[in-house]
Biopython code that builds the backbone (N, CA, C, O; Angstrom):
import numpy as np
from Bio.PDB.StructureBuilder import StructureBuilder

atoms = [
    (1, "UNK", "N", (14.238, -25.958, -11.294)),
    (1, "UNK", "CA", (14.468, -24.530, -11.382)),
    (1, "UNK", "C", (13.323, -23.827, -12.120)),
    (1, "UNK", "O", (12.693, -22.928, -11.564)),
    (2, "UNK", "N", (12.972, -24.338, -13.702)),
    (2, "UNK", "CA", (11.713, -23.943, -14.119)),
    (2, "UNK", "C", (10.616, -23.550, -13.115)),
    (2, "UNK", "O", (10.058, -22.458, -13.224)),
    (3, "UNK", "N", (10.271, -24.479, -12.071)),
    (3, "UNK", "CA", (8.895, -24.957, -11.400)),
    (3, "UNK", "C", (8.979, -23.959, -10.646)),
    (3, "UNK", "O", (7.918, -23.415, -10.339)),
    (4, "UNK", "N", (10.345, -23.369, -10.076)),
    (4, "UNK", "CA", (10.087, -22.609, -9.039)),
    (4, "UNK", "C", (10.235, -20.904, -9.599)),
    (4, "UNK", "O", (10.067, -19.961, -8.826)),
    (5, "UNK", "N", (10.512, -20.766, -10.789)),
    (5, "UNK", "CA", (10.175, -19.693, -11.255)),
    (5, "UNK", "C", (8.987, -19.413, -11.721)),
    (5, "UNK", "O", (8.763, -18.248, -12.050)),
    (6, "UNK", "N", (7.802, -20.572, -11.876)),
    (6, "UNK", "CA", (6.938, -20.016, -12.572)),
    (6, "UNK", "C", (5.779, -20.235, -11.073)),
    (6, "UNK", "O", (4.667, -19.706, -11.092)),
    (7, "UNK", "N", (6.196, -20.967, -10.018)),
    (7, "UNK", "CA", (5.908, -20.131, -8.837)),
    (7, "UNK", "C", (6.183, -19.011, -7.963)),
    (7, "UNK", "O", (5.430, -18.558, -7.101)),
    (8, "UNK", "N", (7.409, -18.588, -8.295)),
    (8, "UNK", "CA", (8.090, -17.210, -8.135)),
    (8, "UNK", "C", (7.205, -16.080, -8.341)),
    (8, "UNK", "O", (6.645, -15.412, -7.472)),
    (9, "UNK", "N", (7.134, -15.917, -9.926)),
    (9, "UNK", "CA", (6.326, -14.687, -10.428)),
    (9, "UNK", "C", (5.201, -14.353, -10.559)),
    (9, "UNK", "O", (4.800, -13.297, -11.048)),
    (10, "UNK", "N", (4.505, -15.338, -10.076)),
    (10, "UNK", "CA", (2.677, -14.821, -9.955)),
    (10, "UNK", "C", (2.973, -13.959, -8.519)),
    (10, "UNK", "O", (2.422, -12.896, -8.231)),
    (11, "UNK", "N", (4.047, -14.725, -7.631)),
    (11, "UNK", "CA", (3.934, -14.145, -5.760)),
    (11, "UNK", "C", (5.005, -12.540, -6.022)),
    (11, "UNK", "O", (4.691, -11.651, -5.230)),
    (12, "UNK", "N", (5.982, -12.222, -6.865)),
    (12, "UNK", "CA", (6.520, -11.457, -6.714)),
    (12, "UNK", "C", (5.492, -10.386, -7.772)),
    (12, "UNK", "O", (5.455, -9.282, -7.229)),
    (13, "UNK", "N", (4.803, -10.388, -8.874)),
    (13, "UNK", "CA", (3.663, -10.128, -9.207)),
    (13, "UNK", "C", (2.780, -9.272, -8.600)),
    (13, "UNK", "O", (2.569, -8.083, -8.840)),
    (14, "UNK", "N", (2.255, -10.048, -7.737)),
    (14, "UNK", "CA", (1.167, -9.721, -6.605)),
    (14, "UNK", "C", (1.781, -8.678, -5.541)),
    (14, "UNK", "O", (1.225, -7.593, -5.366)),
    (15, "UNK", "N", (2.887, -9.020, -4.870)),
    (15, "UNK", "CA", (3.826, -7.960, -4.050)),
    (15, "UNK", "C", (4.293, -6.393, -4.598)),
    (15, "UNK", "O", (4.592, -5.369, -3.984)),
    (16, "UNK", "N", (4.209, -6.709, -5.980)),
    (16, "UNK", "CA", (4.762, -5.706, -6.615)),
    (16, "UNK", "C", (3.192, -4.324, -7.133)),
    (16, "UNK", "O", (3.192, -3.099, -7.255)),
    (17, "UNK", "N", (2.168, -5.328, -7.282)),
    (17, "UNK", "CA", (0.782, -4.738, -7.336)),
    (17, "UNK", "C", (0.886, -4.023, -5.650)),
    (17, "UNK", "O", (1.023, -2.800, -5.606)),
    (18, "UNK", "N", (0.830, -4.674, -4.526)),
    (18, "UNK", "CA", (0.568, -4.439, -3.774)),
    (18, "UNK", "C", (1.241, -2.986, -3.281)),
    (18, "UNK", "O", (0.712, -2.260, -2.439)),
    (19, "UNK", "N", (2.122, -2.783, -3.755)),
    (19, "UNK", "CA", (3.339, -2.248, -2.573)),
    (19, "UNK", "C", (3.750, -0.651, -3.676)),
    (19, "UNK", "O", (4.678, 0.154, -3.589)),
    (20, "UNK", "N", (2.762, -0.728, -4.488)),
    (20, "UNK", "CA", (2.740, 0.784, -5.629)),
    (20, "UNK", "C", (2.411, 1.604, -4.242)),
    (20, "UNK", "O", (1.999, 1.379, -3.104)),
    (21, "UNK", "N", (2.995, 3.042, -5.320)),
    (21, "UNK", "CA", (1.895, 4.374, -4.488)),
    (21, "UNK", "C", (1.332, 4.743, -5.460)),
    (21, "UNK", "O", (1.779, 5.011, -6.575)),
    (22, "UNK", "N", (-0.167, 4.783, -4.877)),
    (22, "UNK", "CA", (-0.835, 5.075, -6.328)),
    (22, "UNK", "C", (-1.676, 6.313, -5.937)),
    (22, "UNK", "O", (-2.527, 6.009, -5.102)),
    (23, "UNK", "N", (-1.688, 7.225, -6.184)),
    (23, "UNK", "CA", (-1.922, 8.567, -5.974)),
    (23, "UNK", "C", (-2.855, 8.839, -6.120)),
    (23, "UNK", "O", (-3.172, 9.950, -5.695)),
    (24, "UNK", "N", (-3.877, 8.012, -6.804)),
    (24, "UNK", "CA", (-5.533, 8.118, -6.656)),
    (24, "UNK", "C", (-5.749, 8.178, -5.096)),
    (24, "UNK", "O", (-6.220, 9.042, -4.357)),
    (25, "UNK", "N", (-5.230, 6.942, -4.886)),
    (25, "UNK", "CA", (-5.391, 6.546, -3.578)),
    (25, "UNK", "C", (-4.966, 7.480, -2.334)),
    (25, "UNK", "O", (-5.604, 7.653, -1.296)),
    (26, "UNK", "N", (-3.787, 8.012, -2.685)),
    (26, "UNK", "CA", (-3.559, 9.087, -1.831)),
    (26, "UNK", "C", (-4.549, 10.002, -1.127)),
    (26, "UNK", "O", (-4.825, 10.162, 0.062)),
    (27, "UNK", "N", (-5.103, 10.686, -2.534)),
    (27, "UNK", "CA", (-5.935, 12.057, -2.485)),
    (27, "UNK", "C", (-6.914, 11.571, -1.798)),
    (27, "UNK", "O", (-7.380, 12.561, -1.233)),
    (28, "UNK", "N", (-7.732, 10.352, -1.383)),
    (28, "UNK", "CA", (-8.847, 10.044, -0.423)),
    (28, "UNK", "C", (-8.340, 10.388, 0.730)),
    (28, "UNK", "O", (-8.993, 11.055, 1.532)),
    (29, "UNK", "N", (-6.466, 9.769, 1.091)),
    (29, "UNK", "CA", (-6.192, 10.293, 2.489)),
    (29, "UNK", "C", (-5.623, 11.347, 3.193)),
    (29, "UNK", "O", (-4.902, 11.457, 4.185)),
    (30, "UNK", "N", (-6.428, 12.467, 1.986)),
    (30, "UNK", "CA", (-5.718, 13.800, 3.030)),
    (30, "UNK", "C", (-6.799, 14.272, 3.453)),
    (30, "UNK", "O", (-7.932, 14.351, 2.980)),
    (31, "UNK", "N", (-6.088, 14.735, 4.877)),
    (31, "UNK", "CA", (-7.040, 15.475, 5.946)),
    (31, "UNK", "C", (-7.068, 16.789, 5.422)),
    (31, "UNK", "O", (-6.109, 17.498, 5.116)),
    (32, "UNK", "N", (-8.734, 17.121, 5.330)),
    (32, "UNK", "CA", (-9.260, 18.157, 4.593)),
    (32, "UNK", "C", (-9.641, 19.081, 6.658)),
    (32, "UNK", "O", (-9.930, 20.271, 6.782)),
    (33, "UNK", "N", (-9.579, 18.627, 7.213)),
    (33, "UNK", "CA", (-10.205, 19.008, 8.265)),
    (33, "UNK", "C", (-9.353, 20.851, 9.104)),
    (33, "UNK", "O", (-8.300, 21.315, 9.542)),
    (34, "UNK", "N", (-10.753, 21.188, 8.836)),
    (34, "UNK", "CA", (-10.147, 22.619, 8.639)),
    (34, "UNK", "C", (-9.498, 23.511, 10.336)),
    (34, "UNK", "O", (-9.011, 24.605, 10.620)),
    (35, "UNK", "N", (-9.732, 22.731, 10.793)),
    (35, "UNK", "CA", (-9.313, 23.283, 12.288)),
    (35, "UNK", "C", (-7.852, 22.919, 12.647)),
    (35, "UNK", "O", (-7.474, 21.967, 11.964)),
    (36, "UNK", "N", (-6.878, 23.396, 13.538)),
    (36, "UNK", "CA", (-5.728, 23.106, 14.177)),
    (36, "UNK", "C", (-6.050, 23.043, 15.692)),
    (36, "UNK", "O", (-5.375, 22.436, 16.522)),
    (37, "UNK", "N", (-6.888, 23.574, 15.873)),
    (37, "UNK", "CA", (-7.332, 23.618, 17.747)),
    (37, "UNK", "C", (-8.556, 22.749, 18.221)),
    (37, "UNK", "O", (-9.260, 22.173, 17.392)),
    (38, "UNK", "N", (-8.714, 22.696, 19.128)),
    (38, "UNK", "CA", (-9.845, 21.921, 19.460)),
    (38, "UNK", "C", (-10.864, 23.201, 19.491)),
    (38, "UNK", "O", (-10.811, 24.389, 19.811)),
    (39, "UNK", "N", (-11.738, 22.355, 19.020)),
    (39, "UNK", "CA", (-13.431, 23.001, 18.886)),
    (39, "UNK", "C", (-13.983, 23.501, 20.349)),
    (39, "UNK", "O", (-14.993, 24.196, 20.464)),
    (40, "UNK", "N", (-13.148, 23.033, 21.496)),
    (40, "UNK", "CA", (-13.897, 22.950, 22.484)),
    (40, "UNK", "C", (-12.914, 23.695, 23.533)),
    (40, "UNK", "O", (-13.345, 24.454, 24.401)),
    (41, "UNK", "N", (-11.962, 23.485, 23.408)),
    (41, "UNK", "CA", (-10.379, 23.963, 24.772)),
    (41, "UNK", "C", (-9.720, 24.919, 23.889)),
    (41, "UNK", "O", (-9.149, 25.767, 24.576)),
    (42, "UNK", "N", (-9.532, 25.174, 22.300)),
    (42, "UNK", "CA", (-8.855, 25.989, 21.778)),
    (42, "UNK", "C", (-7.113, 25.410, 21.793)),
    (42, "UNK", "O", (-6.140, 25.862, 21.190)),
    (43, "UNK", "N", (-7.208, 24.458, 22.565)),
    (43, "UNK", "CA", (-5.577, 24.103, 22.325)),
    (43, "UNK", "C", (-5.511, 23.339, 21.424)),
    (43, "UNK", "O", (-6.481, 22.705, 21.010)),
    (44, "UNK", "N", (-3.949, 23.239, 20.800)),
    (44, "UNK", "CA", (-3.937, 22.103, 19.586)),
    (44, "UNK", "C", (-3.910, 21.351, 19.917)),
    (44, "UNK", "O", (-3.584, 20.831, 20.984)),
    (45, "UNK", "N", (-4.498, 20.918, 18.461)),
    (45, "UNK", "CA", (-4.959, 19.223, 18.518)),
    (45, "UNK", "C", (-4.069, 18.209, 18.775)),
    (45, "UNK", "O", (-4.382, 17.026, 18.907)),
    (46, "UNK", "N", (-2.678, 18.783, 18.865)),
    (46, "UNK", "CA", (-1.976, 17.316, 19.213)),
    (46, "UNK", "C", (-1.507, 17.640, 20.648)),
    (46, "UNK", "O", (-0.821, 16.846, 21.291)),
    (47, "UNK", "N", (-1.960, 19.001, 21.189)),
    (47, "UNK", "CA", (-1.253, 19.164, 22.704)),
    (47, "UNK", "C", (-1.223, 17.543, 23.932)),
    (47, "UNK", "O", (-0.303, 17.406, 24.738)),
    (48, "UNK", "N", (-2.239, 16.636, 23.829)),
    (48, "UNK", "CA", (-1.915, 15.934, 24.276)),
    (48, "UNK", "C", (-1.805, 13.909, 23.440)),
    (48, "UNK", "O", (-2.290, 12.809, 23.706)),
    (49, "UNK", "N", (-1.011, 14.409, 22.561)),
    (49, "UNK", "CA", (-0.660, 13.421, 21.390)),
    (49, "UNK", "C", (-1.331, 13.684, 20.336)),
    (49, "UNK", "O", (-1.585, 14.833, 19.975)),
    (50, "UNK", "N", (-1.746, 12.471, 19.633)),
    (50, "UNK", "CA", (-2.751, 12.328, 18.440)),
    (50, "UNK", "C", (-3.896, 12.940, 18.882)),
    (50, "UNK", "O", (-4.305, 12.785, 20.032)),
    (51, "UNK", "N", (-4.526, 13.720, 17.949)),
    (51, "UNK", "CA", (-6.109, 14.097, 18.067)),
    (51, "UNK", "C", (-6.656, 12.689, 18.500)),
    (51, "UNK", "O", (-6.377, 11.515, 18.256)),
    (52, "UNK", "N", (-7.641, 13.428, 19.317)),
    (52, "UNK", "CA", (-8.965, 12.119, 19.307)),
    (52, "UNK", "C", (-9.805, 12.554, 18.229)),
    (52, "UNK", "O", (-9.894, 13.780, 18.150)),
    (53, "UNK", "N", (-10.370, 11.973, 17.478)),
    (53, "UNK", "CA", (-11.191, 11.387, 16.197)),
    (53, "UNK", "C", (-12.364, 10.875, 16.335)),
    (53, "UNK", "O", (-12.569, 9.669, 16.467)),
    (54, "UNK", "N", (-13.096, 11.618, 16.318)),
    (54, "UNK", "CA", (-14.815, 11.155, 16.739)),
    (54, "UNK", "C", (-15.842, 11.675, 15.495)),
    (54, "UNK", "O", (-15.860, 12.702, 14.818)),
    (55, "UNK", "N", (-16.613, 10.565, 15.527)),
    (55, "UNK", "CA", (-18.143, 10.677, 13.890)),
    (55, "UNK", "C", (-18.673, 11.333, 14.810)),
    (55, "UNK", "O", (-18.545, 10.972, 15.980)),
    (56, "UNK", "N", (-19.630, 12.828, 14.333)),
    (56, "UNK", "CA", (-20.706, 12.654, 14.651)),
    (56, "UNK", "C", (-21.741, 12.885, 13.688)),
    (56, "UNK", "O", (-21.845, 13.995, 13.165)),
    (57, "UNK", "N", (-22.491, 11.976, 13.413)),
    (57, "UNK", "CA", (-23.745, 11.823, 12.289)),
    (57, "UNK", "C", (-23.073, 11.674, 10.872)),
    (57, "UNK", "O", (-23.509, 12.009, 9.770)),
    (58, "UNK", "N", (-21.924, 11.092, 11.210)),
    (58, "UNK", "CA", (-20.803, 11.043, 9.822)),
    (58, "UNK", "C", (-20.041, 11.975, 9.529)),
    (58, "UNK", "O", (-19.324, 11.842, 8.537)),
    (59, "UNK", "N", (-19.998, 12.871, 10.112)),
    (59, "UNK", "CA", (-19.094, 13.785, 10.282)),
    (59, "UNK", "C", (-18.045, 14.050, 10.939)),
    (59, "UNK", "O", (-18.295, 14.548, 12.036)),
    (60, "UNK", "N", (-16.375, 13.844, 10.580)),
    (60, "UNK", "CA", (-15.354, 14.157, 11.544)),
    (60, "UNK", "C", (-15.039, 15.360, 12.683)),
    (60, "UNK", "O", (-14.766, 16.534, 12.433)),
    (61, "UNK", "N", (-15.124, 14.906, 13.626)),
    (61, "UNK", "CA", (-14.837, 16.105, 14.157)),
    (61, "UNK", "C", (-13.443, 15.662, 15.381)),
    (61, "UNK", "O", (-13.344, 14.529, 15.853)),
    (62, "UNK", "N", (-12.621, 16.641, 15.671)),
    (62, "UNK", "CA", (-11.300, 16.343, 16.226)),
    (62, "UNK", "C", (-11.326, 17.156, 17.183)),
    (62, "UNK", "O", (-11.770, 18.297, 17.055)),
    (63, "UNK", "N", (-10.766, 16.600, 18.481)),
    (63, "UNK", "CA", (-10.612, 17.199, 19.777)),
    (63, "UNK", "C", (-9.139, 16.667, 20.617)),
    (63, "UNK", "O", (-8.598, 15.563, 20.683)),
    (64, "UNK", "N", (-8.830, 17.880, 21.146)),
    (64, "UNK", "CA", (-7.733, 17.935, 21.626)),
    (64, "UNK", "C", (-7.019, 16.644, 22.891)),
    (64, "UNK", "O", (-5.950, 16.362, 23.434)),
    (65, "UNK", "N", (-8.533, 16.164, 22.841)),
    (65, "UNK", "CA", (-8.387, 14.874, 24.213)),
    (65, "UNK", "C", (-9.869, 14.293, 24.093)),
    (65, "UNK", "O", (-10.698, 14.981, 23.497)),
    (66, "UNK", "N", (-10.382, 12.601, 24.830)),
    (66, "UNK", "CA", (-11.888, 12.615, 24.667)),
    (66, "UNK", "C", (-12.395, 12.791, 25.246)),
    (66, "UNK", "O", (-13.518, 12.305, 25.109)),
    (67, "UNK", "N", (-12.109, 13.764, 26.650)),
    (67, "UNK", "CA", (-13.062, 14.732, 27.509)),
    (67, "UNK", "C", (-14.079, 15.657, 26.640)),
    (67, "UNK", "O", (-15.299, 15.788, 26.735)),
    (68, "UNK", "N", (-13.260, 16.174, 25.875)),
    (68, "UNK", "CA", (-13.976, 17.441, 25.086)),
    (68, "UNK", "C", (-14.681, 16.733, 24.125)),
    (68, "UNK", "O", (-15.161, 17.445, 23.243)),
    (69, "UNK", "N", (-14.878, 15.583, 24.037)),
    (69, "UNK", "CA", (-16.336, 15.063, 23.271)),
    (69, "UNK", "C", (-17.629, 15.198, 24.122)),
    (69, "UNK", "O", (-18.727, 15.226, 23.567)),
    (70, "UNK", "N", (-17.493, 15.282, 25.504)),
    (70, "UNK", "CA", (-18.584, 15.181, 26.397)),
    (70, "UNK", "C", (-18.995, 16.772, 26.433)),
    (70, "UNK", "O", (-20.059, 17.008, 27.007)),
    (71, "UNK", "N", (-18.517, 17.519, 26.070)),
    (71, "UNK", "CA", (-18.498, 18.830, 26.167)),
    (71, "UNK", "C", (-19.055, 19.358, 24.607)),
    (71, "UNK", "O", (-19.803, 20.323, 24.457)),
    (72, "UNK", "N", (-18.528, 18.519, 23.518)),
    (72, "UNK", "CA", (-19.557, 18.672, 21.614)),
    (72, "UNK", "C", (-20.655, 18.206, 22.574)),
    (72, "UNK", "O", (-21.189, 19.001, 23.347)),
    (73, "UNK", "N", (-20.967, 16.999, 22.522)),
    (73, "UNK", "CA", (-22.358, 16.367, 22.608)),
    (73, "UNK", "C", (-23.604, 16.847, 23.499)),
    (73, "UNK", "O", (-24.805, 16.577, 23.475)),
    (74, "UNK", "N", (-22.678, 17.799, 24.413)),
    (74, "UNK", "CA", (-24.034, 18.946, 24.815)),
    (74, "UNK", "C", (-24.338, 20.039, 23.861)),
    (74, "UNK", "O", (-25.443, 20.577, 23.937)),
    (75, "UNK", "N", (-23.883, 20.245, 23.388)),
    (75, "UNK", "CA", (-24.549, 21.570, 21.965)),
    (75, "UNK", "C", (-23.570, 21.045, 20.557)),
    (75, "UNK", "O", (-22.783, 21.883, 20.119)),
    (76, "UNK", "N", (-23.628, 19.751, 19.910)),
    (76, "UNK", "CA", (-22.848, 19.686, 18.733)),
    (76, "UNK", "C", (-23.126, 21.037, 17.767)),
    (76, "UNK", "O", (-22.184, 21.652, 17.268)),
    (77, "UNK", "N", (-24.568, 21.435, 17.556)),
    (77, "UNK", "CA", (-25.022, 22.088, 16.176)),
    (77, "UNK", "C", (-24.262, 23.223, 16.626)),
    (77, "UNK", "O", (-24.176, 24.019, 15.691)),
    (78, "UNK", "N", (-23.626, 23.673, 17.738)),
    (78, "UNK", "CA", (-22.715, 24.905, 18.088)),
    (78, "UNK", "C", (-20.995, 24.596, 17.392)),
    (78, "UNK", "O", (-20.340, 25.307, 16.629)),
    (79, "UNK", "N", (-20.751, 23.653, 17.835)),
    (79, "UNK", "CA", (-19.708, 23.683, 17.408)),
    (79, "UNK", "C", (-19.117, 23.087, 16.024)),
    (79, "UNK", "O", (-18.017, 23.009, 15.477)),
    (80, "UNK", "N", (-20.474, 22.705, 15.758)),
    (80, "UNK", "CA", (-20.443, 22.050, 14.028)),
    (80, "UNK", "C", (-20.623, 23.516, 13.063)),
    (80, "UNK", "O", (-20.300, 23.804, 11.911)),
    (81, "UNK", "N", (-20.961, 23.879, 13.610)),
    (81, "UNK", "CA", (-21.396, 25.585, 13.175)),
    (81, "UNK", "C", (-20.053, 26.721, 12.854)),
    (81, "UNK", "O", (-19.929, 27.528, 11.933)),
    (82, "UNK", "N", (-19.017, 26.366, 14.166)),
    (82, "UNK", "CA", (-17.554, 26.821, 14.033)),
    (82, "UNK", "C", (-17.096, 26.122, 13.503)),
    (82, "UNK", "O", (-16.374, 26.809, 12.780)),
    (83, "UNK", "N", (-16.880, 24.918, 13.197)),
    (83, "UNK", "CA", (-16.248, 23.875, 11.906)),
    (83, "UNK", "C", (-16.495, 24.437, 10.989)),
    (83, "UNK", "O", (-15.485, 24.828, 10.403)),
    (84, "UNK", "N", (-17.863, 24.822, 10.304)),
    (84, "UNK", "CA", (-18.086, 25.173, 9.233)),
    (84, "UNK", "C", (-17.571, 26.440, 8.697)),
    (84, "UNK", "O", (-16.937, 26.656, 7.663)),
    (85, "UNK", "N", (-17.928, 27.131, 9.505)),
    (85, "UNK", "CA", (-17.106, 28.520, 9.602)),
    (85, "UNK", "C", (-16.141, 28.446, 9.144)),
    (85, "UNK", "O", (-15.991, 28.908, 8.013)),
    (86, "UNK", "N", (-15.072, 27.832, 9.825)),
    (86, "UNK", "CA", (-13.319, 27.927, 9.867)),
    (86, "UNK", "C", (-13.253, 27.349, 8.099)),
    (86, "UNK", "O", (-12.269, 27.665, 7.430)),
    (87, "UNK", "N", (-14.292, 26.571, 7.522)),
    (87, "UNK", "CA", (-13.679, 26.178, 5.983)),
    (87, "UNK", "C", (-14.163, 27.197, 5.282)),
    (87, "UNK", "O", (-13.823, 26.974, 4.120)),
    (88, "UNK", "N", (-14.824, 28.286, 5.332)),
    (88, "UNK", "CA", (-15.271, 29.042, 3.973)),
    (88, "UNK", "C", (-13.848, 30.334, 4.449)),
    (88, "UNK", "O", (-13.627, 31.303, 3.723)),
]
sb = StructureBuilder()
sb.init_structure("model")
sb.init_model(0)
sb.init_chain("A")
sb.init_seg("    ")
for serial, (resi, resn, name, xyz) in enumerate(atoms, 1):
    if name == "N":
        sb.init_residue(resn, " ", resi, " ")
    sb.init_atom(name, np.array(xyz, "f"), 0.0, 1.0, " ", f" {name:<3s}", serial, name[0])
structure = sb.get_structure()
């Protein structure tokens, strides 16, 4: 009984580290992303489910479907330009 308690609590230990909410951690995962529509169609971003989620040059940018990425990547600095916009 000893043996298996003092293998018990290093594993319930570790589970218990694991399985916090730790609110540092949180604040990295909120979406700061200042748009509700697509950059490109104007419809919302979830009109056809989840946003699509695309880097460009490290930068998030979200579209209503991933057609309308083919449509950023002919003039991004245009529509990186209305991103910027929409946060000030």
């Amino acid at each position: 009984m000893q043996t298996t308690k003092k293998l018990l609590i290093p594993i319930i230990l570790v589970f218990a580290a694991c399985g916090g909410d730790n609110p540092a951690e949180n604040e990295t995962k909120v979406d700061n992303y200042p748009l509700t529509t697509c950059v490109i169609s104007g419809n919302k971003l979830d009109d056809h489910g989840e946003p699509h989620v695309h880097k460009h040059e490290g930068r998030t940018v979200k579209f209503c479907c991933p057609p309308c990425v083919e449509d950023f990547d002919e003039d991004p600095a245009k529509y990186l330009a209305m991103i910027d916009a929409a946060k000030k």
